[in-house]
C-alpha positions as CSV (number, residue, x, y, z in Angstrom):
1,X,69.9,-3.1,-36.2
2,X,69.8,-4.6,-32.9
3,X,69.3,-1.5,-30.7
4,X,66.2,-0.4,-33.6
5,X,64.5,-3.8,-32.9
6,X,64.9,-3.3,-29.0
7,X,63.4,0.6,-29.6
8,X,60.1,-1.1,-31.4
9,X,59.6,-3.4,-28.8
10,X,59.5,-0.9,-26.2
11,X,57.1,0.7,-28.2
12,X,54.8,-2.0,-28.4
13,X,54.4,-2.7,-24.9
14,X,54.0,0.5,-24.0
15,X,50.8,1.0,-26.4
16,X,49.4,-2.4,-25.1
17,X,49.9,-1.2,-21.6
18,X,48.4,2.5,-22.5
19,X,45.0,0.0,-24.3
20,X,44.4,-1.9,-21.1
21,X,44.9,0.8,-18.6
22,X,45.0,0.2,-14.7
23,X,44.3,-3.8,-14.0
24,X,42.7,-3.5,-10.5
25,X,40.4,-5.9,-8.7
26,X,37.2,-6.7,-10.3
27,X,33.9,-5.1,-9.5
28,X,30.5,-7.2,-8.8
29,X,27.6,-6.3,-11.2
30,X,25.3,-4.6,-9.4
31,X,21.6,-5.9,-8.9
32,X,19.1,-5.4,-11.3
33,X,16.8,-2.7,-10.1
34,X,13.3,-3.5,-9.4
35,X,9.9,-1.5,-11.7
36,X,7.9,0.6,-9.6
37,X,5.0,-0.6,-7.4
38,X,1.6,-1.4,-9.4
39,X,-1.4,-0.1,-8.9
40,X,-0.9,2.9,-6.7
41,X,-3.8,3.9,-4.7
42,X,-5.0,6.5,-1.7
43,X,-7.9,6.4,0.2
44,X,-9.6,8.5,3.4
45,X,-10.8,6.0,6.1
46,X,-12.1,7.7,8.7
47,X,-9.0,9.8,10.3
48,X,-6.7,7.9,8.4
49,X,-5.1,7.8,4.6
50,X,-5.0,4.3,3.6
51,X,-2.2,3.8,0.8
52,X,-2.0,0.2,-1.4
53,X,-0.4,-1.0,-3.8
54,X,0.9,-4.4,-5.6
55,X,4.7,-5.3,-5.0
56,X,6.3,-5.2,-8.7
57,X,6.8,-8.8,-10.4
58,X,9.4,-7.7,-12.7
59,X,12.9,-5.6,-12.4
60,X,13.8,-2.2,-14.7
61,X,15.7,-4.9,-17.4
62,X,12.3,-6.9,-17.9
63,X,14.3,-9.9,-15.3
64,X,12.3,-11.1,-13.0
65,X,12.1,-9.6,-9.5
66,X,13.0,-12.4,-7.1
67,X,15.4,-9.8,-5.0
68,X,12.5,-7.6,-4.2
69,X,13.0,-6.7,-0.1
70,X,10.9,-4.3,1.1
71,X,9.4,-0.7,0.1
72,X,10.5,2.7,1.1
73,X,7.3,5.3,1.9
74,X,7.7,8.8,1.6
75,X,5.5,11.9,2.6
76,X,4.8,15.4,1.9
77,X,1.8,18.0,2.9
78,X,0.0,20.8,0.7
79,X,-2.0,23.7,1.6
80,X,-5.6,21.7,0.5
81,X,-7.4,25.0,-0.6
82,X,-4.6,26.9,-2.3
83,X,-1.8,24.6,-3.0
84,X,0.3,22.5,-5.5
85,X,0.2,18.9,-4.8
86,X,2.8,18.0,-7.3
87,X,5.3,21.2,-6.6
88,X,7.1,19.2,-3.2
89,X,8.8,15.7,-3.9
90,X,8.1,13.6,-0.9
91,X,10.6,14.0,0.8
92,X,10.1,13.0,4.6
93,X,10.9,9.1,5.3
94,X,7.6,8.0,6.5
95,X,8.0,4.1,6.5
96,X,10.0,1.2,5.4
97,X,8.3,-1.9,5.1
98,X,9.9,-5.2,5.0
99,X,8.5,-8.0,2.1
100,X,9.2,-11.2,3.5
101,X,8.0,-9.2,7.1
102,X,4.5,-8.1,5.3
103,X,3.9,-11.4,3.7
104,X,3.9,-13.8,7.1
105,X,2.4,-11.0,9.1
106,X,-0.5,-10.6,6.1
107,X,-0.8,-13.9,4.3
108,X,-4.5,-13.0,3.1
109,X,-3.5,-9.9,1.5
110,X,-2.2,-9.6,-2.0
111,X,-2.0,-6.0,-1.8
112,X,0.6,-3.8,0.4
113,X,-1.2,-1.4,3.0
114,X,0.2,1.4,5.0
115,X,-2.4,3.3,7.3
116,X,-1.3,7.1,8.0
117,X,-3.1,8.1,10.8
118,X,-0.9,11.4,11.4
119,X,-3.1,13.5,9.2
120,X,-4.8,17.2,9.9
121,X,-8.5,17.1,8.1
122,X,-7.6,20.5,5.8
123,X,-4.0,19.5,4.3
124,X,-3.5,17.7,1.1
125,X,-0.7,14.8,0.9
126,X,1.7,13.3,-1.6
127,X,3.2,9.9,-1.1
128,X,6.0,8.6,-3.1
129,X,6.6,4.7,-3.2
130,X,10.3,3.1,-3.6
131,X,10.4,-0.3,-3.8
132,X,14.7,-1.5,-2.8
133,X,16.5,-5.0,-3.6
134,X,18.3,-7.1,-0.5
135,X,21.4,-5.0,-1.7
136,X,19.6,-1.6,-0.5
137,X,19.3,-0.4,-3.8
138,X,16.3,1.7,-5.1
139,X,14.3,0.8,-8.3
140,X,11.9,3.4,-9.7
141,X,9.4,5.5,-7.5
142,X,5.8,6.0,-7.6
143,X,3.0,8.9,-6.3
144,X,0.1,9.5,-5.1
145,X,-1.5,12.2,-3.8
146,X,-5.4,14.0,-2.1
147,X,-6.5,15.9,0.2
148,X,-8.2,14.8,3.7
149,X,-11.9,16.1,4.2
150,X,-14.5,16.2,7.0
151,X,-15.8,12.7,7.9
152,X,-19.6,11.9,7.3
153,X,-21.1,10.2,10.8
154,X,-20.8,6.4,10.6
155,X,-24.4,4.2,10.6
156,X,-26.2,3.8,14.3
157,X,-27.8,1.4,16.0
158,X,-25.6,-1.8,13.8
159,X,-27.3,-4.8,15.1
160,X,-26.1,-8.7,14.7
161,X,-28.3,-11.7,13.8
162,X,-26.3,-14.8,14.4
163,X,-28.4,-17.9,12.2
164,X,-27.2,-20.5,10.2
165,X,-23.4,-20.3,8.7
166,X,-24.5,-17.0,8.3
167,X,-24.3,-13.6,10.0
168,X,-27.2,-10.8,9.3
169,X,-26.4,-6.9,10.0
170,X,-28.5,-4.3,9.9
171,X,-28.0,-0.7,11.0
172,X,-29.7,3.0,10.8
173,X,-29.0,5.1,7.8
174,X,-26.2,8.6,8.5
175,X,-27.5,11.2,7.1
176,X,-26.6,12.5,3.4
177,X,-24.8,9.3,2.9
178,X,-24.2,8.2,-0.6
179,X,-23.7,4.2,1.0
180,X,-22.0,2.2,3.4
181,X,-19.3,-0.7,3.2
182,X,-19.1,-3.2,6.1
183,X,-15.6,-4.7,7.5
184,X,-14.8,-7.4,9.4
185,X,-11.9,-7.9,11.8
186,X,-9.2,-10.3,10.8
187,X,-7.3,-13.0,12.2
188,X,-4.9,-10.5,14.3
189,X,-8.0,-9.1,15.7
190,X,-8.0,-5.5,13.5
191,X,-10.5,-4.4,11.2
192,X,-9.2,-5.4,7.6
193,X,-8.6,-2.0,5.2
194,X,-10.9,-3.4,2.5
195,X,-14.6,-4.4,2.9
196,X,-16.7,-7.6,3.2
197,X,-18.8,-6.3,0.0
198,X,-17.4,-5.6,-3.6
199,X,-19.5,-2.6,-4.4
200,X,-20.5,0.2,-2.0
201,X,-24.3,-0.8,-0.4
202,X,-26.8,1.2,-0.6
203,X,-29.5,-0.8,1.3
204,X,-29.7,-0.9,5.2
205,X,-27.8,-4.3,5.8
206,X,-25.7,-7.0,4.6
207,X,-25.8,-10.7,5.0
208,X,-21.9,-12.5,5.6
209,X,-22.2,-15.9,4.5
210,X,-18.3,-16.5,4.3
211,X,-18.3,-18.0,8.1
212,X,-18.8,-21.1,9.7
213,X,-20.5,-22.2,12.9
214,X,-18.9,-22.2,16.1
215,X,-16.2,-19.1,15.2
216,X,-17.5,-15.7,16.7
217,X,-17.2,-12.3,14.4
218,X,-16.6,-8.9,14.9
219,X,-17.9,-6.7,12.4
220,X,-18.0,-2.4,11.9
221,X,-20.0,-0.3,9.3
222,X,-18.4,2.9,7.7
223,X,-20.7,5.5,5.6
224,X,-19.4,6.8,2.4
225,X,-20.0,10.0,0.6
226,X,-18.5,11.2,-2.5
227,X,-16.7,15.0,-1.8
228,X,-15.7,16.8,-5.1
229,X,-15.4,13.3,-6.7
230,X,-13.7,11.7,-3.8
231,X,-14.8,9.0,-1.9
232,X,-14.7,9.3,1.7
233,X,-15.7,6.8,4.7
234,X,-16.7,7.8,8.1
235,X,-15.0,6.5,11.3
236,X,-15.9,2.7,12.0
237,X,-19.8,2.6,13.6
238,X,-19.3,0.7,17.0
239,X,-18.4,-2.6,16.7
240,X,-21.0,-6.0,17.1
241,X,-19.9,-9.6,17.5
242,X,-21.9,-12.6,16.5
243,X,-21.3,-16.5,16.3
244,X,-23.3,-18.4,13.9
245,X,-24.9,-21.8,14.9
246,X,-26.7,-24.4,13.7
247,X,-30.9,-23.9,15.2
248,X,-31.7,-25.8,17.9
């Protein structure tokens, strides 16, 4: 009787032992993975591709996306006359981009830009987006893709008036233009990637008033034409400084 008790006992312990398996040292969760970038876009300024987009607010399990580090940029070429843009996966590491990096170098800008000025003007290109957590982990990706045509020539002659908190420009039209959009360098002394006006202009001038007196501007024209449903601006026109003043 004692030896059967002893037998059942030994059995039990070996079944509990066979249920919880291994004990080994405990694994940390892993980080939530961060949503792909919003509001993926590509566009053809002058000799470069211009890609944007909006850092993701929210991770893959609907929490929010405080961990979000940086992005990952990928790139891939097509034949532009006879080729599949969607057939390659972006493959070649193009750029990473840290956040908190991006965000003190471009406190003005709630948009992510990445100029691409390593392009050939009769290839296509694909760009994939990954956006990775502080533990180097990838969420989901994004793409984008177009081909590079030939530039229109940028306005001439792009004159300054310097008056009162305001700057005047005026300029000579490029020919077989469908408009023109005016930039302004920022405070690191480049040309920002989006323009001073909200809608393309399709008069021979535009009037700043977001300035004040005493601060000298530098400001550039680009043409624009539309090519098989594509909007594409010319190289920058030269560029003219003014500094508005009160009249004397």
């Amino acid at each position: 009787m004692q030896l059967s008790r002893v037998v059942w006992l030994v059995v039990i312990v070996a079944v509990v032992l066979a249920g919880c398996g291994t004990v080994g040292p405990v694994k940390p969760l892993k980080k939530a993975l961060p949503k792909a970038v919003d509001n993926l876009a590509l566009r053809q300024l002058g000799t470069a591709m211009v890609l944007s987009w909006e850092a993701p607010t929210k991770n893959q399990d609907e929490s929010p996306a405080t961990d979000l580090a940086g992005f990952a940029i990928y790139r891939a070429s097509y034949d532009a006359a006879n080729g599949c843009p969607q057939c390659r996966e972006p493959k070649k590491l193009l750029r990473k981009i840290d956040l908190a990096w991006y965000r003190s170098s471009h406190p003005d800008s709630k948009r992510v830009y990445l100029w691409d000025e390593d392009i050939d003007r009769v290839s296509g290109y694909r760009y994939k987006v990954v956006p990775y957590n502080s533990g180097g982990e990838y969420g989901a990706a994004a793409t984008v893709y177009r081909c590079s045509y030939p530039l229109p020539p940028p306005p001439r002659q792009v004159v300054a008036s310097a008056l009162d908190r305001q700057v005047r420009l005026r300029w000579q039209a490029a020919a077989q233009v469908f408009g023109y959009n005016v930039y302004r360098c920022g405070a690191d002394g480049t040309f920002t990637p989006w323009p001073l006006n909200h809608r393309v202009l399709h008069q021979l001038g535009f009037d700043d008033f977001q300035v004040e007196n005493g601060h000298s501007y530098t400001y550039a024209v680009r043409s624009v034409v539309n090519q098989a449903g594509v909007r594409v601006e010319s190289a920058l026109s030269t560029a003219i400084t003014a500094t508005p003043h009160r009249p004397e």
